[in-house]
N, CA, C and O atoms as a printed pandas DataFrame, in Angstrom:
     atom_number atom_name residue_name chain_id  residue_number  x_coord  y_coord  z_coord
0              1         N          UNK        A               1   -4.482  -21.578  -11.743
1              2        CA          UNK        A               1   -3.142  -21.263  -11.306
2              3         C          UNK        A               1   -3.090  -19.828  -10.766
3              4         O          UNK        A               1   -4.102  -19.133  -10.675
4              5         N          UNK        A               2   -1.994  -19.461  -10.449
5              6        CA          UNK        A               2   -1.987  -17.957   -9.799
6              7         C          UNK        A               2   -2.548  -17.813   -8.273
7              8         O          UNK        A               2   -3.104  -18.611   -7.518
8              9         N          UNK        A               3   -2.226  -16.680   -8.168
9             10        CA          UNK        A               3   -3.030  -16.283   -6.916
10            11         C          UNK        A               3   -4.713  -16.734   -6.959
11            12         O          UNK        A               3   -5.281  -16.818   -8.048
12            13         N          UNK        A               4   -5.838  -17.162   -4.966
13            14        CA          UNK        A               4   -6.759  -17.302   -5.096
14            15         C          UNK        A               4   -7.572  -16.067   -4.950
15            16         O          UNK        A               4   -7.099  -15.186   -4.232
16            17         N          UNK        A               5   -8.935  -15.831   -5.626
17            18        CA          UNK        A               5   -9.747  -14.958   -5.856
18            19         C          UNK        A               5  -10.162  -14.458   -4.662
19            20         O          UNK        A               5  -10.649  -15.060   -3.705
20            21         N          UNK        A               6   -9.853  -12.952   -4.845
21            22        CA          UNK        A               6  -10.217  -12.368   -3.193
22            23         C          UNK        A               6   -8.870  -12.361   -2.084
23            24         O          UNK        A               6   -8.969  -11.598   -1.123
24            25         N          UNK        A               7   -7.535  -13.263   -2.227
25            26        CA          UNK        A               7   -6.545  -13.183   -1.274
26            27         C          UNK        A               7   -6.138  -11.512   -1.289
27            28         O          UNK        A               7   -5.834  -11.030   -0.198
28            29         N          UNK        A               8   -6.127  -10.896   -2.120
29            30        CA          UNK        A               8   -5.617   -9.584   -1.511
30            31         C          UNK        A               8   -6.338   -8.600   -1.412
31            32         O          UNK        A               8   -5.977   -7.439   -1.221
32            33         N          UNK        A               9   -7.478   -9.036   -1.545
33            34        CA          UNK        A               9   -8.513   -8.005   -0.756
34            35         C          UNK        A               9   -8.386   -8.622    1.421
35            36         O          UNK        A               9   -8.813   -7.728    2.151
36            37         N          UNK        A              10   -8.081   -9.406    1.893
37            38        CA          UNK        A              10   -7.873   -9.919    3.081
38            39         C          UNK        A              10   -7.114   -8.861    3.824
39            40         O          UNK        A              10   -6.506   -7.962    3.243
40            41         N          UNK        A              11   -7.158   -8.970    4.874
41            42        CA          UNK        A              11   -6.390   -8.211    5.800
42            43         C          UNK        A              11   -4.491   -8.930    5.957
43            44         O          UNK        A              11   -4.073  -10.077    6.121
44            45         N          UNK        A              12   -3.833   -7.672    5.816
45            46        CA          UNK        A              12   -2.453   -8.854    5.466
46            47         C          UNK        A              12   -1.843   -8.665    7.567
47            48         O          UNK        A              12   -2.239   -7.770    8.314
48            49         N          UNK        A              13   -1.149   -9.468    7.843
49            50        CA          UNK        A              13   -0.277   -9.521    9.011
50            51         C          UNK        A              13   -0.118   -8.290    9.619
51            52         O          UNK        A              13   -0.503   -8.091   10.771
52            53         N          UNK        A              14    0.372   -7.518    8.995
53            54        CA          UNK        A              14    0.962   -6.376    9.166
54            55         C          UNK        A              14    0.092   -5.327    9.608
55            56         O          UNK        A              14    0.337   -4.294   10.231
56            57         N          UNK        A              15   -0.929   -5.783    9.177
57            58        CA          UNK        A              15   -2.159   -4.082    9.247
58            59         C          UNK        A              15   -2.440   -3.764   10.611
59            60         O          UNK        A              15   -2.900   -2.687   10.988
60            61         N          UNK        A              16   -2.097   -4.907   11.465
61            62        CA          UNK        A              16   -3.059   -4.340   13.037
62            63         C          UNK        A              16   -1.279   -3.522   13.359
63            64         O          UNK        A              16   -1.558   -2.477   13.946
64            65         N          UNK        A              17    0.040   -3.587   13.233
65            66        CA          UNK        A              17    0.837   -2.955   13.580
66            67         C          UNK        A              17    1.265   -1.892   12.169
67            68         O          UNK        A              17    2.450   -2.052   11.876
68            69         N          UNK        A              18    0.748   -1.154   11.518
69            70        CA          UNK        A              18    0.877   -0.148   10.604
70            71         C          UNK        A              18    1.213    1.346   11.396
71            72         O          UNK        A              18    2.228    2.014   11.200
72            73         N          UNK        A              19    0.220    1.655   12.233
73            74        CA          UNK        A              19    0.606    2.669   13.068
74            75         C          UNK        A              19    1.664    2.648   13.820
75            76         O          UNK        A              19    2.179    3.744   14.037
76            77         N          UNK        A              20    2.158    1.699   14.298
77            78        CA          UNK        A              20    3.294    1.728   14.620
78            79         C          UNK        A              20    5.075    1.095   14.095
79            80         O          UNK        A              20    6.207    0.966   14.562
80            81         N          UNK        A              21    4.531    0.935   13.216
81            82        CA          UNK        A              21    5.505    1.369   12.136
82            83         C          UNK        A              21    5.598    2.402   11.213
83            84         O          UNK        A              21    6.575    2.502   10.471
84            85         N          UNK        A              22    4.425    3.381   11.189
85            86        CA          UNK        A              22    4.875    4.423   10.748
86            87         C          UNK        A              22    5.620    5.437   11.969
87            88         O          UNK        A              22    6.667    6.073   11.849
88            89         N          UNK        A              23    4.796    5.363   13.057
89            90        CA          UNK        A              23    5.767    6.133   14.166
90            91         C          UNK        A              23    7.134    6.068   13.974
91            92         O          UNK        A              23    7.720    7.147   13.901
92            93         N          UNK        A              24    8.055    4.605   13.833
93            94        CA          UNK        A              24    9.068    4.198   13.773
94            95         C          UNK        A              24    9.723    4.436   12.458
95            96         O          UNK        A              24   10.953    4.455   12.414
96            97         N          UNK        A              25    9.352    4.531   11.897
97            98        CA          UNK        A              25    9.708    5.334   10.158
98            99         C          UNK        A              25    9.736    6.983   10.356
99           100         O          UNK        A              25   10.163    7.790    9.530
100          101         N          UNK        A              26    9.362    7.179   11.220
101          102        CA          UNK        A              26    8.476    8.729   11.518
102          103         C          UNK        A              26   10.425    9.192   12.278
103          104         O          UNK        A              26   11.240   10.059   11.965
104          105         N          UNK        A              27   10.430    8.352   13.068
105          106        CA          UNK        A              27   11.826    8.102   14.243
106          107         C          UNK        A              27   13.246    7.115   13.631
107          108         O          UNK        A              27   14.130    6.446   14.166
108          109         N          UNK        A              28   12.815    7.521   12.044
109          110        CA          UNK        A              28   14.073    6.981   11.211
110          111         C          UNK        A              28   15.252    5.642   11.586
111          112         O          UNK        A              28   16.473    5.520   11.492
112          113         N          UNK        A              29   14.014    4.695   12.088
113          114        CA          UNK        A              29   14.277    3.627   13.055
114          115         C          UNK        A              29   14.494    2.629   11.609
115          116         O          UNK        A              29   13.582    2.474   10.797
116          117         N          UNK        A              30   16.022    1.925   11.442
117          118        CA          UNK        A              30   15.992    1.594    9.928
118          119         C          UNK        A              30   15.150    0.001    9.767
119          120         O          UNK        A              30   15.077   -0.826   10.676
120          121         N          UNK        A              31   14.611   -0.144    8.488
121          122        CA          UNK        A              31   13.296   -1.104    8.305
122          123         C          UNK        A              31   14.020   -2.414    8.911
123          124         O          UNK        A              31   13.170   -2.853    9.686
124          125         N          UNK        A              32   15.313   -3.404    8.978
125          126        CA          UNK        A              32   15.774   -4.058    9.917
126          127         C          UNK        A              32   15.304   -3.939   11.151
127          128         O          UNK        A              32   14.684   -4.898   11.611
128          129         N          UNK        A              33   15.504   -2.656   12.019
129          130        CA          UNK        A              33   15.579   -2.689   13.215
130          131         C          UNK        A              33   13.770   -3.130   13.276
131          132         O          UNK        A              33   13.231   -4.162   13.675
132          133         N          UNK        A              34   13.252   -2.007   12.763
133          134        CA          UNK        A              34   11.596   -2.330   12.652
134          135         C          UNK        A              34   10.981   -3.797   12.925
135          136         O          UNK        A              34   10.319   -4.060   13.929
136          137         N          UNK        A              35   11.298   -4.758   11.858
137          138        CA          UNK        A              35   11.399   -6.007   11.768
138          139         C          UNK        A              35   11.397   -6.809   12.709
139          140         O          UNK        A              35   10.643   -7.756   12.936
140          141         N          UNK        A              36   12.950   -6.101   13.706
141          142        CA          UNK        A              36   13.289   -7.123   14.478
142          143         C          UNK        A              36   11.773   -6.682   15.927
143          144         O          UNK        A              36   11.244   -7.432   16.747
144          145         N          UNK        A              37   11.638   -5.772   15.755
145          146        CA          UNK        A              37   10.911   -5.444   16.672
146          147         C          UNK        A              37    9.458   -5.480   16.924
147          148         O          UNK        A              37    8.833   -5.056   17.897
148          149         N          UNK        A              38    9.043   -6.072   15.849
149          150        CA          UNK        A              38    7.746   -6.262   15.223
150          151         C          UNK        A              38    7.761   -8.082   15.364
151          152         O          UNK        A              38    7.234   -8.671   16.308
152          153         N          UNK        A              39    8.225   -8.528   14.621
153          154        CA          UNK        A              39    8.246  -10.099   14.487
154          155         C          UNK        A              39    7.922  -10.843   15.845
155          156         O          UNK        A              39    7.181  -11.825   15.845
156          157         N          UNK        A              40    8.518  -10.332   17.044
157          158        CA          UNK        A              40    7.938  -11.015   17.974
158          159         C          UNK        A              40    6.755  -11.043   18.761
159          160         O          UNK        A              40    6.480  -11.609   19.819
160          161         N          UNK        A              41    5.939  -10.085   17.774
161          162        CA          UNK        A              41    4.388   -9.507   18.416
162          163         C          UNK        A              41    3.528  -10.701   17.712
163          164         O          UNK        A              41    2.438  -11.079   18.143
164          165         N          UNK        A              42    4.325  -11.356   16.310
165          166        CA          UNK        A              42    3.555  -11.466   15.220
166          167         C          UNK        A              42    3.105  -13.265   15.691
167          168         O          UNK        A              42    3.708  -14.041   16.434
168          169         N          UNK        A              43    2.242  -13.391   15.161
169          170        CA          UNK        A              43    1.945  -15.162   15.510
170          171         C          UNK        A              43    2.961  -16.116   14.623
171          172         O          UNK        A              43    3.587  -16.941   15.290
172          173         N          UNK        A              44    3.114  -16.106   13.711
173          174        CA          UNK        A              44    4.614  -16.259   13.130
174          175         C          UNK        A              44    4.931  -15.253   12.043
175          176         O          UNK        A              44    4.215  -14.747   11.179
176          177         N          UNK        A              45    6.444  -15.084   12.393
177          178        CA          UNK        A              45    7.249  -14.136   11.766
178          179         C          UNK        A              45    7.642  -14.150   10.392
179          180         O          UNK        A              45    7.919  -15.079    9.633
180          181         N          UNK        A              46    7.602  -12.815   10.233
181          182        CA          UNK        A              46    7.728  -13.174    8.458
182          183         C          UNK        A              46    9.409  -12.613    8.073
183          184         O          UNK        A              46   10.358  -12.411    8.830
184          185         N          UNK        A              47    9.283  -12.472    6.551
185          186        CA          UNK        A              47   10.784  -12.552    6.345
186          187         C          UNK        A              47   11.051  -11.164    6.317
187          188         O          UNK        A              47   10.266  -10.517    7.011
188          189         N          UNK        A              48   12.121  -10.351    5.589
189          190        CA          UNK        A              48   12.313   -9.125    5.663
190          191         C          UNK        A              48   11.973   -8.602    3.951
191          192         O          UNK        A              48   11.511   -7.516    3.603
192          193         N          UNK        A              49   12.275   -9.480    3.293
193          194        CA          UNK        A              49   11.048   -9.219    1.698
194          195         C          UNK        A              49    9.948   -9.013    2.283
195          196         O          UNK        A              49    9.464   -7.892    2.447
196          197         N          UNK        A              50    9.486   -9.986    2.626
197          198        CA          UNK        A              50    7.527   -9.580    3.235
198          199         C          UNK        A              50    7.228   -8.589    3.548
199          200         O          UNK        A              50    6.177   -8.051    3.198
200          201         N          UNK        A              51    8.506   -7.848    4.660
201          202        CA          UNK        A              51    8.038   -6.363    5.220
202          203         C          UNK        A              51    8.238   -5.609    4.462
203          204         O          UNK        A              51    7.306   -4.805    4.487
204          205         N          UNK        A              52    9.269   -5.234    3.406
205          206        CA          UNK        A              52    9.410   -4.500    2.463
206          207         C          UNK        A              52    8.291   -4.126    1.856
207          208         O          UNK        A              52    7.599   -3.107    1.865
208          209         N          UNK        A              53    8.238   -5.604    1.101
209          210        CA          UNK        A              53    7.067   -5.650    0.313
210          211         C          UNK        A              53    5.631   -4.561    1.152
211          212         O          UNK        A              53    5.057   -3.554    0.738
212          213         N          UNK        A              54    5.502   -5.230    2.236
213          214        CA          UNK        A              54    4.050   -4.336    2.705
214          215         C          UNK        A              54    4.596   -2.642    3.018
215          216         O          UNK        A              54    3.772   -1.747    3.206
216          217         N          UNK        A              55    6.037   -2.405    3.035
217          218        CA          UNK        A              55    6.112   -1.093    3.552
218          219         C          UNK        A              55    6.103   -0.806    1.796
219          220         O          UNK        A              55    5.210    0.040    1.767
220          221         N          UNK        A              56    6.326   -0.896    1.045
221          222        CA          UNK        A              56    6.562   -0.601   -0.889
222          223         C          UNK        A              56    4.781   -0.585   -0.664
223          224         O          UNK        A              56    4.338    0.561   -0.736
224          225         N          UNK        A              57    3.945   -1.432   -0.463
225          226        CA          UNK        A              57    2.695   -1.221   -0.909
226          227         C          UNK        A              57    1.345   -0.183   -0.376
227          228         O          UNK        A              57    0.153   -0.052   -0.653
228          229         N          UNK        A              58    2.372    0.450    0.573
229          230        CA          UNK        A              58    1.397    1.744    1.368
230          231         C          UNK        A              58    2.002    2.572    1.109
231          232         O          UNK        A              58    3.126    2.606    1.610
232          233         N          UNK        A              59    1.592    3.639    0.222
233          234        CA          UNK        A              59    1.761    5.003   -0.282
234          235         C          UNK        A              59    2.334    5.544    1.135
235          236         O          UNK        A              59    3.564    5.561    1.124
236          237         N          UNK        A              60    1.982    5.819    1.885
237          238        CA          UNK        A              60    2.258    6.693    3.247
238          239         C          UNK        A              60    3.535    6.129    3.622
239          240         O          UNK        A              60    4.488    6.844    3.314
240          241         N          UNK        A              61    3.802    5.094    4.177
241          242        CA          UNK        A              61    4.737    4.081    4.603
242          243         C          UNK        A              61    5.951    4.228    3.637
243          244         O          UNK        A              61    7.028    4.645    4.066
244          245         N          UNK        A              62    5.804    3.945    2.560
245          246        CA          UNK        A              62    6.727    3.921    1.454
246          247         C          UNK        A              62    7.534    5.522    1.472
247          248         O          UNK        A              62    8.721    5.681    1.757
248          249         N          UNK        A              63    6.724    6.440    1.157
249          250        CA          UNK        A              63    7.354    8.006    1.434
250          251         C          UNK        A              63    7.754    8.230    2.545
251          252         O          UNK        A              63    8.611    9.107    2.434
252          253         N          UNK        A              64    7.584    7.822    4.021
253          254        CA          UNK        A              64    8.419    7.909    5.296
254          255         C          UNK        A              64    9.871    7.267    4.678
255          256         O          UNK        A              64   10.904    7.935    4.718
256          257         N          UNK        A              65    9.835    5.965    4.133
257          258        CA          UNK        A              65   10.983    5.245    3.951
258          259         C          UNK        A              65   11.826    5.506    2.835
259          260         O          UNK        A              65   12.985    5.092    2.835
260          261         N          UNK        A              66   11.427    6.055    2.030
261          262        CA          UNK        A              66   12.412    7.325    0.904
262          263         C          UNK        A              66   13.035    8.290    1.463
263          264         O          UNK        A              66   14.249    8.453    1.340
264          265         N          UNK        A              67   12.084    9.225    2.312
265          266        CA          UNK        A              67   12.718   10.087    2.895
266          267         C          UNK        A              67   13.682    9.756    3.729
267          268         O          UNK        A              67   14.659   10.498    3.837
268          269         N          UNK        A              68   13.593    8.755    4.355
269          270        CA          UNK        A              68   15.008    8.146    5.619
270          271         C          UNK        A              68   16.237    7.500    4.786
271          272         O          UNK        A              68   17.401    7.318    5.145
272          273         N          UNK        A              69   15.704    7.261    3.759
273          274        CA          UNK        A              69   17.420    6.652    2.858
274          275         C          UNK        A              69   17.989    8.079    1.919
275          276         O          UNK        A              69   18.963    7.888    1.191
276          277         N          UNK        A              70   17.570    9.017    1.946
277          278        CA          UNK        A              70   17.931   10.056    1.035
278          279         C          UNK        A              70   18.983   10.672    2.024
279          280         O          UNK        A              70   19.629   11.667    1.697
């Protein structure tokens, strides 16, 4: 049961556009707008938990996005 062995060592969706979502975090562009602007690059689109989730799980990413809600 649970997650399979090795899934999050994989490369997730998100990683080939990271740099440019930090630019856009960088340009206090809010994580919605991001989303909307990202999803149509993506082979299918994910939800807006999903992006959270991957912007919460990169140290770097995550502190751009603290600093823009403070």
């Amino acid at each position: 049961m649970g997650r399979p062995k090795g899934s999050r060592d994989k490369e997730r969706v998100l990683d080939p556009h990271r740099e440019q979502i930090k630019e856009y975090l960088q340009l206090q562009v809010p994580l919605r707008r991001i989303l909307s602007l990202a999803n149509p690059h993506l082979e299918k689109p994910i939800s807006y938990p999903a992006y959270r989730y991957f912007v919460r799980q990169d140290a770097e990413l995550l502190e751009l996005w603290r600093a823009q809600r403070q």
